[in-house]
LOROPA-862420 format. One line per field, with one value per atom (N, C-alpha, C): residue number from 1; residue in one letter; atom name; y, z, x. Coordinates in steps of 0.2 Angstrom, whole numbers, always signed. Each point is the difference from the previous one (the first is absolute). Last residue first. Layout:
<vonus>
n = (NUM  ...) .
res = (a  ...) .
atom = (CA  ...) .
y = (Y  ...) .
z = (Z  ...) .
x = (X  ...) .
</vonus>
This chain:
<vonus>
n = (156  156  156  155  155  155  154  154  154  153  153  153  152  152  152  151  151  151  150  150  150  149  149  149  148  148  148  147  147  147  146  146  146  145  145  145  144  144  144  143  143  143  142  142  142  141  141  141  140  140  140  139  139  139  138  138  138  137  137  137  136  136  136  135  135  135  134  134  134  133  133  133  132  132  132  131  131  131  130  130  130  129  129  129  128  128  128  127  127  127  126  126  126  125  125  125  124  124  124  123  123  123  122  122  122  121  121  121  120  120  120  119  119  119  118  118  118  117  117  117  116  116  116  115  115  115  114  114  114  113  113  113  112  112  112  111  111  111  110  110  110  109  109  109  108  108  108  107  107  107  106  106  106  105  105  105  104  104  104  103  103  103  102  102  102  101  101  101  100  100  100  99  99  99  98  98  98  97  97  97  96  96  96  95  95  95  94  94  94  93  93  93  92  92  92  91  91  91  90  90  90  89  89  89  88  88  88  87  87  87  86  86  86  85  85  85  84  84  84  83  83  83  82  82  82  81  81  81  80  80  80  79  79  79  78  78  78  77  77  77  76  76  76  75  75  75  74  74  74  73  73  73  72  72  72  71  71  71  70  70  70  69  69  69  68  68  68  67  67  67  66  66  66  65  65  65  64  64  64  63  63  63  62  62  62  61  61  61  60  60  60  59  59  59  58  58  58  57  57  57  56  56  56  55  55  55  54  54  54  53  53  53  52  52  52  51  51  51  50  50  50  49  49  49  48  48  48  47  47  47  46  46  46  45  45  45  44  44  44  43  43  43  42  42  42  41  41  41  40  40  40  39  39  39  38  38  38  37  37  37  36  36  36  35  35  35  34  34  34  33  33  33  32  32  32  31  31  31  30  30  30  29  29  29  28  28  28  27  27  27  26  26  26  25  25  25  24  24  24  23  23  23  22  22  22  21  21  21  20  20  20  19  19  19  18  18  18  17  17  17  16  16  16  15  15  15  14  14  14  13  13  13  12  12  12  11  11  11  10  10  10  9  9  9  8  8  8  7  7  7  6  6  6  5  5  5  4  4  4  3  3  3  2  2  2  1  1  1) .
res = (x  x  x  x  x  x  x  x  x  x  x  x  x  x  x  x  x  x  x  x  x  x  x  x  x  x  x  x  x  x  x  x  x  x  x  x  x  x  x  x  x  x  x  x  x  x  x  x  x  x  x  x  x  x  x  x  x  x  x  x  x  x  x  x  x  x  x  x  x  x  x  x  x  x  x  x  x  x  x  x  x  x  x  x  x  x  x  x  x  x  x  x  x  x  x  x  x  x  x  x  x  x  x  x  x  x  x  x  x  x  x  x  x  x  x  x  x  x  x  x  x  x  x  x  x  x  x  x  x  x  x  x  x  x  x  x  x  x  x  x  x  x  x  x  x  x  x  x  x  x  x  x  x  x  x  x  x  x  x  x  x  x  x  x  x  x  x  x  x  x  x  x  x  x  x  x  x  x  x  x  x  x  x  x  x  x  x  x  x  x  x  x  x  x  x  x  x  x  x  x  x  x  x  x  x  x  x  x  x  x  x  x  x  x  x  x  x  x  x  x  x  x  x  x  x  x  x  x  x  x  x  x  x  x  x  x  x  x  x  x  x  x  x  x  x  x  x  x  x  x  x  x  x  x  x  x  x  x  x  x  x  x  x  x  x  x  x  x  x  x  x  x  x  x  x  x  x  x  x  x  x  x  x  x  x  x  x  x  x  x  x  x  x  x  x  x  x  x  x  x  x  x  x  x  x  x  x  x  x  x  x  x  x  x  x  x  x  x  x  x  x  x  x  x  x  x  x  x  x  x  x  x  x  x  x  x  x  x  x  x  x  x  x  x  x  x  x  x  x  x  x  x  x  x  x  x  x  x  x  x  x  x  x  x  x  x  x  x  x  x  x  x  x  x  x  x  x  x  x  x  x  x  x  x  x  x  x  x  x  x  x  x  x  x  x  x  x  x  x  x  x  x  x  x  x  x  x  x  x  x  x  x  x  x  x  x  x  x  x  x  x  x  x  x  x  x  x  x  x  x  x  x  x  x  x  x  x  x  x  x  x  x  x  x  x  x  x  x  x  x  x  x  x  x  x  x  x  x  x  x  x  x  x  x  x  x  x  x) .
atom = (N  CA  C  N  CA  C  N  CA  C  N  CA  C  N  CA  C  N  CA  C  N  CA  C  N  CA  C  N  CA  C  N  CA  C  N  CA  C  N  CA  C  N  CA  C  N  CA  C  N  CA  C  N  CA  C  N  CA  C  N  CA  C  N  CA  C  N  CA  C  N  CA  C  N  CA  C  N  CA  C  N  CA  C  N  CA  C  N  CA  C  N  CA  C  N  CA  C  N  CA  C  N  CA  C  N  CA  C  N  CA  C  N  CA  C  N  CA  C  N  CA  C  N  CA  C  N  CA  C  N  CA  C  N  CA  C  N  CA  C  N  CA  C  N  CA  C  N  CA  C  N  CA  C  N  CA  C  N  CA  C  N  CA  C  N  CA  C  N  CA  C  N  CA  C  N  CA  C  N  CA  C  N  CA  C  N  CA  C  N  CA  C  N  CA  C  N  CA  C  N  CA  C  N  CA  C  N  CA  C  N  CA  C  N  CA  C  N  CA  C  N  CA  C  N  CA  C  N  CA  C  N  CA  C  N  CA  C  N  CA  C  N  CA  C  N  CA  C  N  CA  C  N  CA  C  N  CA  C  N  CA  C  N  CA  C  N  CA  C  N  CA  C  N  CA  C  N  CA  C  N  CA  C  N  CA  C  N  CA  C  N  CA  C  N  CA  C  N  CA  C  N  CA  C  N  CA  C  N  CA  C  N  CA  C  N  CA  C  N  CA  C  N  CA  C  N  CA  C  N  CA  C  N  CA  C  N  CA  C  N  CA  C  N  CA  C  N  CA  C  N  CA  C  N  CA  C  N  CA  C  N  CA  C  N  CA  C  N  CA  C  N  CA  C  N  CA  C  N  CA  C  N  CA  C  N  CA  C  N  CA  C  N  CA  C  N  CA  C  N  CA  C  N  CA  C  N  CA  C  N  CA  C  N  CA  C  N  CA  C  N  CA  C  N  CA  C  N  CA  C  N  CA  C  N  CA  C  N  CA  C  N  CA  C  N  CA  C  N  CA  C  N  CA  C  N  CA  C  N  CA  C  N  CA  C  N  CA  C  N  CA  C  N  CA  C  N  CA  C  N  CA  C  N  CA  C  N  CA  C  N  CA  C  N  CA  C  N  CA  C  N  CA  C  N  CA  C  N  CA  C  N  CA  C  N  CA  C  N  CA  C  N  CA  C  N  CA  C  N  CA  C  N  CA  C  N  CA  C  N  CA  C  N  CA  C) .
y = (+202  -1  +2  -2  +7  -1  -17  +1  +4  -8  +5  +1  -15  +8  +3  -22  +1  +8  -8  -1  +1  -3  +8  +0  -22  +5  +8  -19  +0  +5  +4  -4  -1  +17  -6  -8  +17  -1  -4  +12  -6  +0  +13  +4  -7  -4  +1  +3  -7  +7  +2  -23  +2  +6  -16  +6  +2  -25  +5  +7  -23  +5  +7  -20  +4  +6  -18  +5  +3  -15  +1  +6  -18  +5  -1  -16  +4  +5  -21  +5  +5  -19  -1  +4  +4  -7  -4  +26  -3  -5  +3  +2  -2  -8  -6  +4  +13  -4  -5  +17  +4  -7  -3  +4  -1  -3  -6  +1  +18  -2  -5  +9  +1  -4  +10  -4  +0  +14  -9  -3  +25  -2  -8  +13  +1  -3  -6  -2  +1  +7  -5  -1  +20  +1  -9  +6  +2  -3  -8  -3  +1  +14  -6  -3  +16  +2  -4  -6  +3  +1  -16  +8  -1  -17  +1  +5  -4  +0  +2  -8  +0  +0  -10  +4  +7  -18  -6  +5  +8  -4  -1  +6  +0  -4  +15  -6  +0  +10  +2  -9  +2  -2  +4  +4  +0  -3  +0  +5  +2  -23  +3  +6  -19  +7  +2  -27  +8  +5  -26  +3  +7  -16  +2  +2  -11  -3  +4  +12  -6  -6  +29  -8  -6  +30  -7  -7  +24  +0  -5  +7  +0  -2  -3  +6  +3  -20  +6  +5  -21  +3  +9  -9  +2  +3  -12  +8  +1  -20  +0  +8  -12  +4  +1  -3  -2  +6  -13  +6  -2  +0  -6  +7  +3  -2  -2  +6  -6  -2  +21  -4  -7  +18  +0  -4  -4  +2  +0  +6  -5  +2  +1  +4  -4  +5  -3  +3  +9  -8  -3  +22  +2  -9  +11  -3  +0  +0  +6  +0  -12  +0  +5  -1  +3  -2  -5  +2  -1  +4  -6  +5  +6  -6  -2  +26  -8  -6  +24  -1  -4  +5  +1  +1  -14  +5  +2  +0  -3  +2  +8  -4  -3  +18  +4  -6  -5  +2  +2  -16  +7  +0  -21  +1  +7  -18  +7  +4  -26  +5  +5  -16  -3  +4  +11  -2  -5  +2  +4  -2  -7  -1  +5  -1  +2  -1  +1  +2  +2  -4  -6  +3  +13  -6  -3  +17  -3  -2  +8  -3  -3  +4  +4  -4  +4  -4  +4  +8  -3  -5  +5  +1  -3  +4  -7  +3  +18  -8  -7  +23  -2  -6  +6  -2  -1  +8  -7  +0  +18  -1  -7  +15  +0  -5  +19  -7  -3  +21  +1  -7  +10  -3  -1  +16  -6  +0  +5  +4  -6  -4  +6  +2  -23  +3  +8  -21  +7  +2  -18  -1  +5  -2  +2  -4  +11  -3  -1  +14  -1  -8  +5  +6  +0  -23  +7  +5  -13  +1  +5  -18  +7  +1  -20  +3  +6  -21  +6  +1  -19  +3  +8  -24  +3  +5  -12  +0  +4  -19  +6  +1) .
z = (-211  +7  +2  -23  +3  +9  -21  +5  +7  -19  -2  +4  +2  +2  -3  -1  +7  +1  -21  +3  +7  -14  +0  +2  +4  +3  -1  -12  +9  +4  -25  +2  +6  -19  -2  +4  +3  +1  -3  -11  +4  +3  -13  +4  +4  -26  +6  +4  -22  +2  +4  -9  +3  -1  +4  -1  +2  -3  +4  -2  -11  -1  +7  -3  -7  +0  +16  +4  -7  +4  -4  +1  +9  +3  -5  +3  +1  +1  -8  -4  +1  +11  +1  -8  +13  -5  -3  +11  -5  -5  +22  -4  -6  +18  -4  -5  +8  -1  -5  +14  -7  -2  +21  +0  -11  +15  -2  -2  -4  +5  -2  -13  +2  +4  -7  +5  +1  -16  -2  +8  -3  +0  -1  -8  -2  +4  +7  -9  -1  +20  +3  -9  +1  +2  +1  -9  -3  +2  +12  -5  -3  +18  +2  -7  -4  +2  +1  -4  -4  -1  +16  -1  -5  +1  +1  +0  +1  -2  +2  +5  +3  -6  +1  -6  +2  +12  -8  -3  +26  -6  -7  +27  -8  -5  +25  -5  -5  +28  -5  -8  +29  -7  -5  +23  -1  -4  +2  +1  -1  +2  -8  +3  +14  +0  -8  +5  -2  -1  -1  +5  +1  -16  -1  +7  +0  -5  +2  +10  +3  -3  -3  -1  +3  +4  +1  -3  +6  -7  +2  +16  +1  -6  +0  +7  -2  -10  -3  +4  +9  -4  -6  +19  +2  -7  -4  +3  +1  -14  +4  +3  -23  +5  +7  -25  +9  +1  -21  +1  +7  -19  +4  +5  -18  -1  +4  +4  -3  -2  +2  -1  -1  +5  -9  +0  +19  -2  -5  +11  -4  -1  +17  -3  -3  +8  -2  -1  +6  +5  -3  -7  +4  +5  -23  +7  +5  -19  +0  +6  +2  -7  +4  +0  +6  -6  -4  -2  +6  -2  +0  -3  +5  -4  +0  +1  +3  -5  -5  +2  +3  -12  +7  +3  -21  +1  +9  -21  +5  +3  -17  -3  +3  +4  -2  -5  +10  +4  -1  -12  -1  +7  +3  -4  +0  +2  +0  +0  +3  -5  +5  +9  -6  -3  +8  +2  -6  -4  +3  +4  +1  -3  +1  +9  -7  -2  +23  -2  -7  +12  +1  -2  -12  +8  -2  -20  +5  +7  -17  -3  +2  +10  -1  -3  +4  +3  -4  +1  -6  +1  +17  -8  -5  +20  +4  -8  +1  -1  +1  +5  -10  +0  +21  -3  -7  +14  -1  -2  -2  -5  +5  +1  +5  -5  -11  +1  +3  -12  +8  +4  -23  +3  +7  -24  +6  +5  -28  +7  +5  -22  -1  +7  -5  -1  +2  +7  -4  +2  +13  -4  -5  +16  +3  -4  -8  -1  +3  -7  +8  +1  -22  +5  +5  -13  +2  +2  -17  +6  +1  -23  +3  +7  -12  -3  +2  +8  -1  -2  +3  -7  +0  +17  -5  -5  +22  -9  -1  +19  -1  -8) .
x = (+579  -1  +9  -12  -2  +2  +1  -7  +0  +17  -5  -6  +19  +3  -6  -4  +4  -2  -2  -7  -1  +22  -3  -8  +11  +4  -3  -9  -3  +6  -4  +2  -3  -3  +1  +2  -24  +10  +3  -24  +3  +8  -19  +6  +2  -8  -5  +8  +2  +0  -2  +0  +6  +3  -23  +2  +10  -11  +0  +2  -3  -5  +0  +15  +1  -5  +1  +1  +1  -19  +5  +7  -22  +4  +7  -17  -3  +3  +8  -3  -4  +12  -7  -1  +21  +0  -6  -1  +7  -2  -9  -7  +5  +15  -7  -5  +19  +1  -6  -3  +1  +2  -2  -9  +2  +20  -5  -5  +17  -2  -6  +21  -5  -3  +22  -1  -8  +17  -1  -1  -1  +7  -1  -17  +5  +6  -21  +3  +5  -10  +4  +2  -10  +7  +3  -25  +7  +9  -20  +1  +6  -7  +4  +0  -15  +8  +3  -22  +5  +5  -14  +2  +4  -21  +8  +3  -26  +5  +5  -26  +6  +3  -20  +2  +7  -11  +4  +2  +0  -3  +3  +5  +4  -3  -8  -2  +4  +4  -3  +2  -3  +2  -3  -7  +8  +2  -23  +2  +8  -10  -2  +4  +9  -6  +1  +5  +1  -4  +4  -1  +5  -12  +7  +1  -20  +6  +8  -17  +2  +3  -5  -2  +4  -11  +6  -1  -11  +3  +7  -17  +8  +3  -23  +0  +8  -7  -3  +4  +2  +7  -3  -15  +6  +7  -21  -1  +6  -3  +2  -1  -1  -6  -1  +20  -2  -6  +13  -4  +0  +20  -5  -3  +21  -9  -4  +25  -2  -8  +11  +3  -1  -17  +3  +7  -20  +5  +0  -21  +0  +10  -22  +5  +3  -26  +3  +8  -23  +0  +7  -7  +3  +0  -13  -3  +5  +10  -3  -6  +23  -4  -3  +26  -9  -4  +29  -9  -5  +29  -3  -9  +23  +2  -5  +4  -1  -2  +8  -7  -1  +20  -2  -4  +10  -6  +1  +19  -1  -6  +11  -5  -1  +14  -7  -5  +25  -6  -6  +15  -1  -7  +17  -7  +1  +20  -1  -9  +18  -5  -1  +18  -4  -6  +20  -6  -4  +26  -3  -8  +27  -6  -6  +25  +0  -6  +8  -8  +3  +18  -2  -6  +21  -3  -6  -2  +7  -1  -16  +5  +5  -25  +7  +4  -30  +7  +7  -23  +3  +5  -13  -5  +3  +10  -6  -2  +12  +5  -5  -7  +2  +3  -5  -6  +0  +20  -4  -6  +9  +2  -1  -20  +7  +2  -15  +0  +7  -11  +1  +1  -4  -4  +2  +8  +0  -6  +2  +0  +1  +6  -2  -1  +2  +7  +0  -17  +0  +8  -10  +5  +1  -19  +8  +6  -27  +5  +7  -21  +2  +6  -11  +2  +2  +1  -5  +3  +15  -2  -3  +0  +2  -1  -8  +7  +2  -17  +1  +8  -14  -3  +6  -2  +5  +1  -18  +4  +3  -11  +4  +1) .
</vonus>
């Protein structure tokens, strides 16, 4: 996963500027809550629009082969072809979408968990690693400030 972005996509359920339409548990399973029992948030967030939803997996081009993207192993078995299914991991390709290496970490969720001093294990380790500087977030981008105005901005 990476950390490169500084600003929220367009379409963005943490955009301060327009709401998203997103039930305030859902914000809460994201961001968690400062108060009671769900103070932690999601150990990470991926930005949707780097998640592949193409499937998790490969059809070679002759069509004898399927090869997973999660754990790399190829099956010549027809059936799993047939049903885009591996038997390692044991999972329909179809109903998994891929969080590849090149998967990033949403923005928004970065912005808002930084600012109130809770960020989530994902920010934590890129953080102590070096992969992930929170100093380089836009702090003109339409980010909420909190998981409460993130509550009331989502138009519901």
């Amino acid at each position: 996963m990476r950390f490169d972005l500084v600003r929220p996509c367009a379409n963005c359920p943490f955009r301060s500027d327009k709401p998203f339409f997103m039930k305030r548990e859902r914000v809460l399973e994201i961001l968690g809550d400062r108060h009671g029992k769900r103070w932690w948030p999601a150990t990470s967030f991926v930005c949707h629009k780097t998640i592949d939803y193409g499937g998790s997996y490969e059809i070679a081009a002759d069509d004898a082969s399927i090869t997973c993207k999660h754990c790399g192993r190829t099956s010549y078995n027809p059936g799993d072809i047939e049903n885009r299914y591996c038997g390692h991991c044991n999972v329909f390709h179809d109903d998994e979408p891929y969080i590849g290496p090149d998967a990033q970490q949403c923005a928004g969720v970065m912005a808002i968990l930084h600012r109130e001093g809770r960020p989530n294990d994902a920010m934590q380790i890129a953080q102590r690693f070096g992969l992930w500087d929170p100093s380089k977030l836009d702090p003109d981008a339409p980010f909420y400030e909190s998981v409460e105005a993130a509550i009331k901005g989502q138009g519901l």
